[in-house]
Residue frames as a rotation matrix with the C-alpha (Angstrom) as fourth column:
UNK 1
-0.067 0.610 0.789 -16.92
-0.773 -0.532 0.346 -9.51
0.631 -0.587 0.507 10.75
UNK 2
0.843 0.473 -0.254 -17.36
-0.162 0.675 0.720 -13.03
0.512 -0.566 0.646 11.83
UNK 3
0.348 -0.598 -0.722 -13.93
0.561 0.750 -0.350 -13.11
0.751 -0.283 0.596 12.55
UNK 4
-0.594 -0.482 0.644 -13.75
-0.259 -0.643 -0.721 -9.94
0.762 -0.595 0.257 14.52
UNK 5
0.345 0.814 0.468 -16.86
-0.858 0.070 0.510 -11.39
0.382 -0.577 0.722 16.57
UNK 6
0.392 -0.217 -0.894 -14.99
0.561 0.827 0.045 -14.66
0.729 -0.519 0.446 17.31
UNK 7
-0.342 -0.937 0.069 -11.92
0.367 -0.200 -0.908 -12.43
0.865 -0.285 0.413 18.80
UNK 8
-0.470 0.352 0.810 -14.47
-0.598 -0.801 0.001 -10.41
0.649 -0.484 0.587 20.79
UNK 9
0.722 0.645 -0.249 -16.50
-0.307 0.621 0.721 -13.79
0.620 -0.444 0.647 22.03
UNK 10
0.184 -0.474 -0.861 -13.36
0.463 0.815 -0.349 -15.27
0.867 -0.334 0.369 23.00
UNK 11
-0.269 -0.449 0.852 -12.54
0.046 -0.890 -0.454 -12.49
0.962 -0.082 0.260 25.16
UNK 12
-0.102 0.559 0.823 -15.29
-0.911 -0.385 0.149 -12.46
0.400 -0.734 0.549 26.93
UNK 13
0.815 0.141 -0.562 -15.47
0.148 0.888 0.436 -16.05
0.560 -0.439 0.703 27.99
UNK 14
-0.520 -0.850 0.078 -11.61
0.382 -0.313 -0.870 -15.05
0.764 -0.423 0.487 29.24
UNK 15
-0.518 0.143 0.843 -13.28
-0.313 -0.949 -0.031 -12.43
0.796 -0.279 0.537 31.14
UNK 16
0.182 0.980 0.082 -16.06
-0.797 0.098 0.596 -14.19
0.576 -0.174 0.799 32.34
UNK 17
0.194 -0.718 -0.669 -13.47
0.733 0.559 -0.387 -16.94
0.652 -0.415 0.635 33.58
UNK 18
-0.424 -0.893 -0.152 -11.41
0.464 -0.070 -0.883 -14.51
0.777 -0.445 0.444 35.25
UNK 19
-0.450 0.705 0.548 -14.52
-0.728 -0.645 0.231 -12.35
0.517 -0.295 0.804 36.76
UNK 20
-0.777 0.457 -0.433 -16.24
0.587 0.774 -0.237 -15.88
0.227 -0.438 -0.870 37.87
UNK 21
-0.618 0.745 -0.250 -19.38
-0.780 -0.541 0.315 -14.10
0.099 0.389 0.916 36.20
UNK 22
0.097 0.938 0.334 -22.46
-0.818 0.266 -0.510 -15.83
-0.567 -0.224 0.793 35.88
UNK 23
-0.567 -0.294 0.770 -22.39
-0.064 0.947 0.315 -19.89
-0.822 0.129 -0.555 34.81
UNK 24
0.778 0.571 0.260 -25.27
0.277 0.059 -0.959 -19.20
-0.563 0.819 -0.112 32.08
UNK 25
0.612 -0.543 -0.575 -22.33
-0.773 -0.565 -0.289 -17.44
-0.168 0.621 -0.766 30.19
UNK 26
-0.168 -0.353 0.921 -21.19
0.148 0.914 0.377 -21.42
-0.975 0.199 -0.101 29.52
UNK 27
0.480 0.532 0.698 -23.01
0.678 0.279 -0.680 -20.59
-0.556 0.800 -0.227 26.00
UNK 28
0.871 -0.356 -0.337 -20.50
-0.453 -0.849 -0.273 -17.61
-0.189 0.391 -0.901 25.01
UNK 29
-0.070 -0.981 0.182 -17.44
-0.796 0.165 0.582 -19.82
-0.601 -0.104 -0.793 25.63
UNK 30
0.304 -0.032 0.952 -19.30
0.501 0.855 -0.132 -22.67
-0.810 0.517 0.276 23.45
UNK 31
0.968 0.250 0.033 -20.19
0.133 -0.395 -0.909 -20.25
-0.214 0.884 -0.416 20.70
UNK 32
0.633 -0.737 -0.239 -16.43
-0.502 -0.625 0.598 -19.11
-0.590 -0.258 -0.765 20.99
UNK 33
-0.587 -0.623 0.517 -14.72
-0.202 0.731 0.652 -22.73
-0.784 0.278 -0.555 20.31
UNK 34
0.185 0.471 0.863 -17.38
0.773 0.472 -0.423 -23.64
-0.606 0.745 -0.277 17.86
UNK 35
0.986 0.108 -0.131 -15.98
0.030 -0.870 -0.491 -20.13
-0.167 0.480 -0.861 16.30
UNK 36
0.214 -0.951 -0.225 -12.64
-0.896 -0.283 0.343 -20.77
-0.390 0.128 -0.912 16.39
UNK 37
-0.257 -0.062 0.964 -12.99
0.275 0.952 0.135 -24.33
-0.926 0.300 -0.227 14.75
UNK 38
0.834 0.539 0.119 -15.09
0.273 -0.215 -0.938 -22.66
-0.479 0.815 -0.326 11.93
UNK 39
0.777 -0.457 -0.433 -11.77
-0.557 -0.819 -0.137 -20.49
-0.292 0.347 -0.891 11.67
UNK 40
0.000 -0.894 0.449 -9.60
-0.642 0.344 0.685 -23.35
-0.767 -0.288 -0.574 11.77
UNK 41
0.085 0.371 0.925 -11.27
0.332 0.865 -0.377 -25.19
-0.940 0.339 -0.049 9.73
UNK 42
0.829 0.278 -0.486 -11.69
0.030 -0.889 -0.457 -22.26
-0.559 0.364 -0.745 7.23
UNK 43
0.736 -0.614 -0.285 -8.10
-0.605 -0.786 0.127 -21.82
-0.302 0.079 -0.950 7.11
UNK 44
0.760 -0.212 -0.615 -6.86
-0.027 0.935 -0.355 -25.34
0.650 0.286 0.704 7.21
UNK 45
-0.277 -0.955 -0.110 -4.89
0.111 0.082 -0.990 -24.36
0.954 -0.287 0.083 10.65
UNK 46
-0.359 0.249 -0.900 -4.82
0.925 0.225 -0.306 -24.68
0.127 -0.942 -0.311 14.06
UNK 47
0.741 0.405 0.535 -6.33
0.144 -0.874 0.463 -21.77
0.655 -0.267 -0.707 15.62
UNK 48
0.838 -0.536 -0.106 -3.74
-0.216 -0.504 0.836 -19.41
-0.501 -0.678 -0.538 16.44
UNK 49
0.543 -0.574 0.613 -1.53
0.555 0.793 0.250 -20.80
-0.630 0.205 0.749 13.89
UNK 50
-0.139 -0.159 -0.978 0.89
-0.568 -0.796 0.210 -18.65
-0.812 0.584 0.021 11.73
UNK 51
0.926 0.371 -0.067 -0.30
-0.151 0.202 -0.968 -18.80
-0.345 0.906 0.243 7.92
UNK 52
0.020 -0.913 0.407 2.59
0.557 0.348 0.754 -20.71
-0.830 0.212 0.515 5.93
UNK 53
0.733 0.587 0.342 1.74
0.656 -0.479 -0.583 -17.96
-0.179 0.652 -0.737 3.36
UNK 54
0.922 -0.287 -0.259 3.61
-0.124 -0.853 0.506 -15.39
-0.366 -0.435 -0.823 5.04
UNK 55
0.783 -0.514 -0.350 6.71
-0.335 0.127 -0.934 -14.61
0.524 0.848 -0.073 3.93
UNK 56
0.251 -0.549 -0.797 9.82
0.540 0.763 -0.355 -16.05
0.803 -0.341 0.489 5.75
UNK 57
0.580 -0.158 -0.799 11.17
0.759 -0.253 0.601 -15.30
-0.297 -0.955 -0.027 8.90
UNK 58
-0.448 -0.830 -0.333 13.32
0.815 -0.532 0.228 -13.00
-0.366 -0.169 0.915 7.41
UNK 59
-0.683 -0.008 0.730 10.96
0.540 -0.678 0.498 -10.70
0.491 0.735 0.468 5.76
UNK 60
-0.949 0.300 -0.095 8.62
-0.129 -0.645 -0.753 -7.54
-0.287 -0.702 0.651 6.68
UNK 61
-0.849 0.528 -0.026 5.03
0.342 0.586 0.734 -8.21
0.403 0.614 -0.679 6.67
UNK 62
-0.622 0.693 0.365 1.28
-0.775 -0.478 -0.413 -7.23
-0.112 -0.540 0.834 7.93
UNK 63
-0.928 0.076 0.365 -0.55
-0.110 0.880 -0.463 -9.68
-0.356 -0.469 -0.808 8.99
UNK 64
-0.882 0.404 0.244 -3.73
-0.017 -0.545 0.838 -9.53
0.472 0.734 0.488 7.26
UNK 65
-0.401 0.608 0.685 -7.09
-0.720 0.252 -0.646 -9.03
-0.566 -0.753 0.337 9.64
UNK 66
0.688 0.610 0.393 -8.73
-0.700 0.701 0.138 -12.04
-0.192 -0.370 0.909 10.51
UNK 67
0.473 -0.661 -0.582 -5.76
-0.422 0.410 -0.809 -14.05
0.773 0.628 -0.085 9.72
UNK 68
0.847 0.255 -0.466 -4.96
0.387 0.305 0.870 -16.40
0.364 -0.917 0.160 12.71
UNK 69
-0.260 -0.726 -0.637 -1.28
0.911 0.034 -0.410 -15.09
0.319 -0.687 0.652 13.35
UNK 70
-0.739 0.217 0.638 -2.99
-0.252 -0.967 0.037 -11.54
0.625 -0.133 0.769 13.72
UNK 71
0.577 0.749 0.325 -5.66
-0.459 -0.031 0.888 -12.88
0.675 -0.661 0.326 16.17
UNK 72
0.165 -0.636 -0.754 -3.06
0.974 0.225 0.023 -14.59
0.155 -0.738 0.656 18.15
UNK 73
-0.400 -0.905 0.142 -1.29
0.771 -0.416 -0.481 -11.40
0.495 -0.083 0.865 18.52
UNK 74
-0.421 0.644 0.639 -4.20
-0.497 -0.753 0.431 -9.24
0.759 -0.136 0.637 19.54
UNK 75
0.615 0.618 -0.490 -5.56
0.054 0.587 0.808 -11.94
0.787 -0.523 0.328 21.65
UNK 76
-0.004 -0.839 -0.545 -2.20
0.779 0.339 -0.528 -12.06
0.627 -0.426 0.652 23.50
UNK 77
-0.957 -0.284 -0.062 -2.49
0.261 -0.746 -0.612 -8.67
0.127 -0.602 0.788 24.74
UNK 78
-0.025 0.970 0.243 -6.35
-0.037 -0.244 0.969 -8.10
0.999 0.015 0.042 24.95
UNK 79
0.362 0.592 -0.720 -6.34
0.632 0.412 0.656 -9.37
0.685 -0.693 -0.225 28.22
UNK 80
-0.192 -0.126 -0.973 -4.08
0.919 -0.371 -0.134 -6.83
-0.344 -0.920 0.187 29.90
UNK 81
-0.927 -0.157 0.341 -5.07
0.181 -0.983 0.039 -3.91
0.329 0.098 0.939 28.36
UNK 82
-0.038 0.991 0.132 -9.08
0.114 -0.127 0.985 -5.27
0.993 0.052 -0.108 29.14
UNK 83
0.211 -0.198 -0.957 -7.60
0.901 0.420 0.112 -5.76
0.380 -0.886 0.267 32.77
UNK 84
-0.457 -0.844 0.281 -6.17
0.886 -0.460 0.060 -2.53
0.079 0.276 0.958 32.96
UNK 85
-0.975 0.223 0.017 -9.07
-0.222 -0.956 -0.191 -0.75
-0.026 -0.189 0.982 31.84
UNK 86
-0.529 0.716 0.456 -11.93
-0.115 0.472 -0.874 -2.76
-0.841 -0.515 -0.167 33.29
UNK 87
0.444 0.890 0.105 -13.94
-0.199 0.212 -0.957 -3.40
-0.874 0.404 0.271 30.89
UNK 88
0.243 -0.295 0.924 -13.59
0.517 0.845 0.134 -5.61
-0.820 0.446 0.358 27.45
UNK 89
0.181 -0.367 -0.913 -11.59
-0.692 -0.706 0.146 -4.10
-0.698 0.605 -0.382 24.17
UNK 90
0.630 0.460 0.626 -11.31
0.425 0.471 -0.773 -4.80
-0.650 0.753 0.101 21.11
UNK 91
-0.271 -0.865 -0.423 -8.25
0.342 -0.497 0.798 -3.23
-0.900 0.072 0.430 18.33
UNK 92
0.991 0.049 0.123 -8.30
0.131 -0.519 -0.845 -0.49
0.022 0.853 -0.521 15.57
UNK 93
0.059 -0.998 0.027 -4.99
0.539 0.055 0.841 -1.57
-0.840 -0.035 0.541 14.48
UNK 94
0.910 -0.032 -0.413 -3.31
-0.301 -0.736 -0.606 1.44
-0.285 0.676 -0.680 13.02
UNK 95
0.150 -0.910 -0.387 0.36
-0.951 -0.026 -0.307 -0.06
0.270 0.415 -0.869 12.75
UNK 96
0.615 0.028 0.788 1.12
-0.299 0.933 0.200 -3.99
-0.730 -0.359 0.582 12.68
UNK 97
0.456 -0.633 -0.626 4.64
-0.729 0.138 -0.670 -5.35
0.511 0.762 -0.398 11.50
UNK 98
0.823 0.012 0.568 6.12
-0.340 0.811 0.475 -8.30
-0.455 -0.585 0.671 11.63
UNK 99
0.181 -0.909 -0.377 9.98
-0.745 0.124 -0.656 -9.37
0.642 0.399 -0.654 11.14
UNK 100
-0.639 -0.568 -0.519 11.25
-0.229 0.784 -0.577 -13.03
0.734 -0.250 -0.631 12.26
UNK 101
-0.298 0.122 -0.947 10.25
0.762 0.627 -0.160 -13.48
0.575 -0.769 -0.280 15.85
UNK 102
-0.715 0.373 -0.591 9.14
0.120 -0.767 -0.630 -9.74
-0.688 -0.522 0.504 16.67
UNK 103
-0.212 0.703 0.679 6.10
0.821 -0.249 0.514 -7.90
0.530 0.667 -0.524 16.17
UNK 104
-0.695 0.196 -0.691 4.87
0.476 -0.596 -0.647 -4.31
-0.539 -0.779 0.321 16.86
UNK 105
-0.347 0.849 0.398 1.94
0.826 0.076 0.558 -2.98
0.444 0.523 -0.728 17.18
UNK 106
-0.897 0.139 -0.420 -0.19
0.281 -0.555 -0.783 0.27
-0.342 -0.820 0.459 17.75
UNK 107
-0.785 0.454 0.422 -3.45
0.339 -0.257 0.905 1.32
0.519 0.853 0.048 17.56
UNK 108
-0.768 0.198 0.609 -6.73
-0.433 -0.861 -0.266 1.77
0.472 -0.468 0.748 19.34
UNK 109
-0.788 0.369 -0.493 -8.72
0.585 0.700 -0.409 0.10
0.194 -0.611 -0.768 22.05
UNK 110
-0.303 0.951 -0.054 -12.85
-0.752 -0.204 0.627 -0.12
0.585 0.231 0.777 21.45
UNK 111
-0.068 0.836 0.545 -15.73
-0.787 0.291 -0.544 -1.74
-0.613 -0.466 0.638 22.93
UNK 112
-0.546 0.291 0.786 -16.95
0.636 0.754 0.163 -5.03
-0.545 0.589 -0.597 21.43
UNK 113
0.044 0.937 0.346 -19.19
0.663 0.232 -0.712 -2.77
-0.747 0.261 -0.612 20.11
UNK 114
-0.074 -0.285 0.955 -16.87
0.859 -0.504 -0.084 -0.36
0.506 0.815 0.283 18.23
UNK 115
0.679 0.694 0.239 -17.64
0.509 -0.680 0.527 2.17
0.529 -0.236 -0.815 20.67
UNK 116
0.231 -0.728 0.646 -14.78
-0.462 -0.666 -0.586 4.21
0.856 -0.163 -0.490 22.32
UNK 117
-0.007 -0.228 -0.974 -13.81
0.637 0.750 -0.180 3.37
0.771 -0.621 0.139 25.34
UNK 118
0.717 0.221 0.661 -15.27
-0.214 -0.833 0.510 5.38
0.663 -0.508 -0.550 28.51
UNK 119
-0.506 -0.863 0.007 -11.73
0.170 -0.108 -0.980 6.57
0.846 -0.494 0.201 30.05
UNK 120
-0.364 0.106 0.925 -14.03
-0.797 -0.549 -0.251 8.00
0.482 -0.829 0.284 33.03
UNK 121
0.935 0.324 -0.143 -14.64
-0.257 0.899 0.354 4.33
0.244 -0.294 0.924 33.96
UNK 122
0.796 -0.496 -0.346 -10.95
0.347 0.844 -0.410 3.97
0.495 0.206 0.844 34.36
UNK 123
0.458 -0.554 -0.695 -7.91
0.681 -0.284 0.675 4.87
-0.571 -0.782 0.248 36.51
UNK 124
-0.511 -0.822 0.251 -6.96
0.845 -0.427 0.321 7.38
-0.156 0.376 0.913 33.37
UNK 125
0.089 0.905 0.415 -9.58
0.988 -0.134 0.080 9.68
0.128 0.403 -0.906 33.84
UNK 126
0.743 0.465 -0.480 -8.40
0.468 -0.875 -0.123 12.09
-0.477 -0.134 -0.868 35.09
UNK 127
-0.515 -0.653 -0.555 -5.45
0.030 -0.661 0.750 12.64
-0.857 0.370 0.360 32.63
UNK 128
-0.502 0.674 0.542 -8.03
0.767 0.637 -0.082 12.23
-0.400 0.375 -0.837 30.37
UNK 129
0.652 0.758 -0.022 -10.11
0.757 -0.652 -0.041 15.07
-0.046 0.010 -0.999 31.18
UNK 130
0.409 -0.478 -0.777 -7.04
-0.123 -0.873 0.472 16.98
-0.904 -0.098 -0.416 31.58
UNK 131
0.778 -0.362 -0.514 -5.81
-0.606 -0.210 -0.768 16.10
0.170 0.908 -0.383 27.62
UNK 132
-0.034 -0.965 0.259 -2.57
-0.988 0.072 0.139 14.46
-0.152 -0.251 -0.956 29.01
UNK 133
-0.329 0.123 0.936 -4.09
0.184 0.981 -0.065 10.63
-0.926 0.150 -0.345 27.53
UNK 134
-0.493 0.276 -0.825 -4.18
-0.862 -0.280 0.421 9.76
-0.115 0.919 0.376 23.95
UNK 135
0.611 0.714 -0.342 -6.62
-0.781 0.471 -0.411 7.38
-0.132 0.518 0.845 22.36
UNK 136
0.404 -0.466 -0.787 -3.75
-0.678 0.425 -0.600 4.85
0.614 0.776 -0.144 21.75
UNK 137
0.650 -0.293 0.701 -2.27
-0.337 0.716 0.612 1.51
-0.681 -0.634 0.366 23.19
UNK 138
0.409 -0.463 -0.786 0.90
-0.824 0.181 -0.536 0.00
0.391 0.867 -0.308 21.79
UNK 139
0.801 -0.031 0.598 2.38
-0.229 0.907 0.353 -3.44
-0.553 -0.420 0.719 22.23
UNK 140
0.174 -0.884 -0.434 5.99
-0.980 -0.197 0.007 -5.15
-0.091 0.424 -0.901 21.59
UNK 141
0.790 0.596 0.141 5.52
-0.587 0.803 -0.103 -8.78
-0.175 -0.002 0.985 20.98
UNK 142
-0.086 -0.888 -0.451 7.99
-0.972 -0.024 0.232 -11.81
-0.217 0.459 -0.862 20.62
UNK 143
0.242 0.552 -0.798 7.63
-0.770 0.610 0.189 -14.66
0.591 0.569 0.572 19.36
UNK 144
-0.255 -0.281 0.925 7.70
-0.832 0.552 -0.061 -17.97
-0.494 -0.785 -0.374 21.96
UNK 145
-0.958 0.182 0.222 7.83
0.199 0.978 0.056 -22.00
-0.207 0.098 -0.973 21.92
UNK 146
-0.353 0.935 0.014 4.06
0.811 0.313 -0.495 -21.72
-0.467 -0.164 -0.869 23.09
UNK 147
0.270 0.784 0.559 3.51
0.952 -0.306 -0.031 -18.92
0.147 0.540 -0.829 20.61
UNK 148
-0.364 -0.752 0.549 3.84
0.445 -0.658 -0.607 -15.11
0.818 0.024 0.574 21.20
UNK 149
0.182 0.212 -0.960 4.25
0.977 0.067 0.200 -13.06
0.107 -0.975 -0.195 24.04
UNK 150
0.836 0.026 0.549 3.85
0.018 -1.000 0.020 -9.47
0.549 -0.006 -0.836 24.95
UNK 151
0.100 -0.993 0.070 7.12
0.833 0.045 -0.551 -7.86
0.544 0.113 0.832 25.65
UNK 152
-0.956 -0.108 -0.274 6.68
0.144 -0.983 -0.114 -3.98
-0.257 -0.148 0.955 26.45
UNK 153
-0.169 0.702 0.692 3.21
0.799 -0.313 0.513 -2.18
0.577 0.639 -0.508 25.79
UNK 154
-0.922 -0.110 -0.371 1.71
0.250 -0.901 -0.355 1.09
-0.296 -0.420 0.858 26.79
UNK 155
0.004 0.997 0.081 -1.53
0.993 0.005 -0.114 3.08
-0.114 0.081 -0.990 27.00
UNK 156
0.913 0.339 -0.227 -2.56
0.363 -0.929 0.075 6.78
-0.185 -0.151 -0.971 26.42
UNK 157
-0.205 -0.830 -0.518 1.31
0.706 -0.492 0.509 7.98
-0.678 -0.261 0.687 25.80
UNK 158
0.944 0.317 -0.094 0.99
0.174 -0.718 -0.674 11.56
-0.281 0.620 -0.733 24.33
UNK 159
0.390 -0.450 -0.803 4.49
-0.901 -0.365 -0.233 11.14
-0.188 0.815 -0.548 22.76
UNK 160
0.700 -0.055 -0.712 6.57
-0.461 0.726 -0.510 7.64
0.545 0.685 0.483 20.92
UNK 161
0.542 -0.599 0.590 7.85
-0.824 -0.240 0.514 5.97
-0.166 -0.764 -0.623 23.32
UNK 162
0.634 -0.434 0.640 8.94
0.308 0.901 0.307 2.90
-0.709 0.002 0.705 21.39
UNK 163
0.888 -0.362 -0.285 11.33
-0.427 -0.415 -0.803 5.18
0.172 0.835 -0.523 19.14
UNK 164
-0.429 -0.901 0.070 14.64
-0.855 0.379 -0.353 3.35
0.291 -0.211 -0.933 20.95
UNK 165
0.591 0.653 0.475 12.56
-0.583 0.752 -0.308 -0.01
-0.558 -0.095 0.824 21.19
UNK 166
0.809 -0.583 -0.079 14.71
0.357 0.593 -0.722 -1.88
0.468 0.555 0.687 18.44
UNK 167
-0.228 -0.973 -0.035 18.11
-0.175 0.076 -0.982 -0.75
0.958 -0.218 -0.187 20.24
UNK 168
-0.366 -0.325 0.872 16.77
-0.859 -0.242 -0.451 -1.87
0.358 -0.914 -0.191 23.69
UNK 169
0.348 0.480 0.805 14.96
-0.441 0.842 -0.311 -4.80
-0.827 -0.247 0.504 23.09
UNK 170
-0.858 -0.492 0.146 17.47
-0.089 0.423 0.902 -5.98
-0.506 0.761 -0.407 19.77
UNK 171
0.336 0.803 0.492 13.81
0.383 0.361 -0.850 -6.09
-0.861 0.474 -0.186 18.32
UNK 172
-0.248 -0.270 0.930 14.22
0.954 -0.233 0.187 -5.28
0.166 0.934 0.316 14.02
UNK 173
-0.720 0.236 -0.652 13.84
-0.158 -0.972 -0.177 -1.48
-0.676 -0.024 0.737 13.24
UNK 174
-0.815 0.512 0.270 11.66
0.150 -0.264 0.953 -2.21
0.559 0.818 0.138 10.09
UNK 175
-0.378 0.805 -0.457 8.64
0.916 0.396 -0.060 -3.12
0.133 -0.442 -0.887 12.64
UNK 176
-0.526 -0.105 -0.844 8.89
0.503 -0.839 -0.209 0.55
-0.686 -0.534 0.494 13.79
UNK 177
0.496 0.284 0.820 6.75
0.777 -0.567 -0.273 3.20
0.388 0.773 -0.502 12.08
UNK 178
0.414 -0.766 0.493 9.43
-0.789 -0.572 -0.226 5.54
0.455 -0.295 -0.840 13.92
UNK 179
0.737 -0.542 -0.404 12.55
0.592 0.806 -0.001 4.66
0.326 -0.238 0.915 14.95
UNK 180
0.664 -0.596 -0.452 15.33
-0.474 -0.802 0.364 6.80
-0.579 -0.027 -0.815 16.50
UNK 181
0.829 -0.393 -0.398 18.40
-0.294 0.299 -0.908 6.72
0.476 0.870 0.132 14.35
């Protein structure tokens, strides 16, 4: 919990940066770093580090939540999908694999508070109301010098559009919970 409340603090201080929100909100961005030290500390790694746990680069893996290479990876893309759809999110990660230097993910984008996310606040409202938006946001990640980086992602698709993902982006097929053949 505390660690899904760091991911969510950090956010917002992101936000609150990029929004040039109100200067009292200095005390969200402390609480944030003095949260992500706890985690670092916790872990005995940098924040944002990958756990030497994991298995090598060559194998298939799930990151485990709160684990720091899984908050990197979520953190990486939070910001455009909160950009996107105005207002701050948070992941119900339904699919998260990791092979070498790729990762995909898909799942679902909440409120800090666990709370859906009100599409009629956003430019998808009205496929929305018309059925033609699913609940779902997916993300192709690679791994970089300065860490990882979002490759490909999507919002709301109401069919799989990363089934030819591993033959257009050389990304592994395991990562895939579909794959065309």
């Amino acid at each position: 919990m505390k660690r899904a409340l760091s991911s969510v603090l950090g956010f917002l201080s992101l936000l609150t940066h990029i929004l040039a929100a109100d200067p009292a909100d200095a005390a969200i961005k402390n609480a944030v770093e003095t949260d992500r030290l706890r985690e670092s500390a916790r872990s005995g790694l940098p924040s944002g580090a990958v756990d030497p746990g994991q298995p090598k680069r060559g194998g298939v893996y799930t990151p485990p939540a709160g684990s720091p290479e899984r908050v990197a990876l979520m953190d990486t893309l939070r910001p455009t999908i909160s950009a996107t759809l105005r207002q701050p999110v948070i992941f119900v990660v339904d699919h998260l694999r990791v092979q070498g230097d790729w990762a995909f993910f898909h799942g679902k984008p909440r409120r800090p508070n666990g709370g859906k996310i009100d599409y009629a606040k956003t430019k998808y409202r009205e496929e929305f109301k018309a059925g033609m938006f699913e609940d779902i946001v997916y993300a192709l990640f690679q791994r970089a010098d300065r860490g990882w980086r979002v490759v490909t992602w999507g919002i709301g698709n109401t069919d799989v559009p990363w089934g030819g993902f591993w033959k257009e982006y050389r990304a592994p097929k395991a990562i895939f919970d579909y794959a065309d053949p």
